[in-house]
N, C-alpha and C positions, 0 to 999 in steps of 0.2 A: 070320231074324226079319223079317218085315213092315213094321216100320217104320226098317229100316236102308235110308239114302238108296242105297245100292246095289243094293238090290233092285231097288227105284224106279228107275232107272237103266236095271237089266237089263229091266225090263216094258217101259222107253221104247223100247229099242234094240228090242225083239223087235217092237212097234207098228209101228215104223219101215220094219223090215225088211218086215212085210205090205203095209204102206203101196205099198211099192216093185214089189210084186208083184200088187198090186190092180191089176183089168184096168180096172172099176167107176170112176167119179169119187165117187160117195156113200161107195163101202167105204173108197178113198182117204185121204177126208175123216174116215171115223170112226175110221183108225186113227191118223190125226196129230193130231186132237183127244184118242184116247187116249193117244199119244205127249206130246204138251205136259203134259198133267192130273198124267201119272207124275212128269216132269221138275220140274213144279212142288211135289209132294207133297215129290222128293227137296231139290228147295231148303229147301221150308221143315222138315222131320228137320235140315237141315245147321244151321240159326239156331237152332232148337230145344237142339242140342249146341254148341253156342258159347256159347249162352245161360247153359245148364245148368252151361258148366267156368263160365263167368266169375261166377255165384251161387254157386259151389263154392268159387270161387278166395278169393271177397269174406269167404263165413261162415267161412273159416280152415281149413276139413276138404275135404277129396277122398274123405273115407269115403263108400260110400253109406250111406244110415241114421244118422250121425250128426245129432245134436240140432241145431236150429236154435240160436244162439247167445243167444237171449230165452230159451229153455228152460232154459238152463243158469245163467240169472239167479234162475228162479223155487227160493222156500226149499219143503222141504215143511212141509207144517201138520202140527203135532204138538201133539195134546191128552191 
């Protein structure tokens, strides 16, 4: 999946690796500016899932797709 920080990780390292190999100072540079971009994508997926357990942890459920806890407040209308 694409937005697992791991990816994002393995994109940087592979950047990195070109980086290393670039004979070029410009190629150098655009692969370490692609190197950082990934690294940084992968920090923020990792706040994103910290984020995610600790709203998860708060509404009472670890279900995905459970109701939001206001949900479970509301009556239905019955006429």
């Amino acid at each position: 999946m694409a937005s697992e920080p791991s990816y994002y990780r393995a994109q940087a390292a592979l950047a990195e690796a070109e980086a290393d190999g670039a004979m070029l100072d410009n190629v150098r540079d655009r692969h370490m500016r692609s190197a950082q971009a990934f690294n940084q994508m992968a920090e923020r997926q990792e706040k994103v899932a910290v984020m995610r357990a600790a709203r998860e942890a708060a509404s009472g459920s670890n279900a995905p797709g459970a109701p939001y806890p206001q949900e479970s407040l509301i009556e239905p209308h019955t006429d």
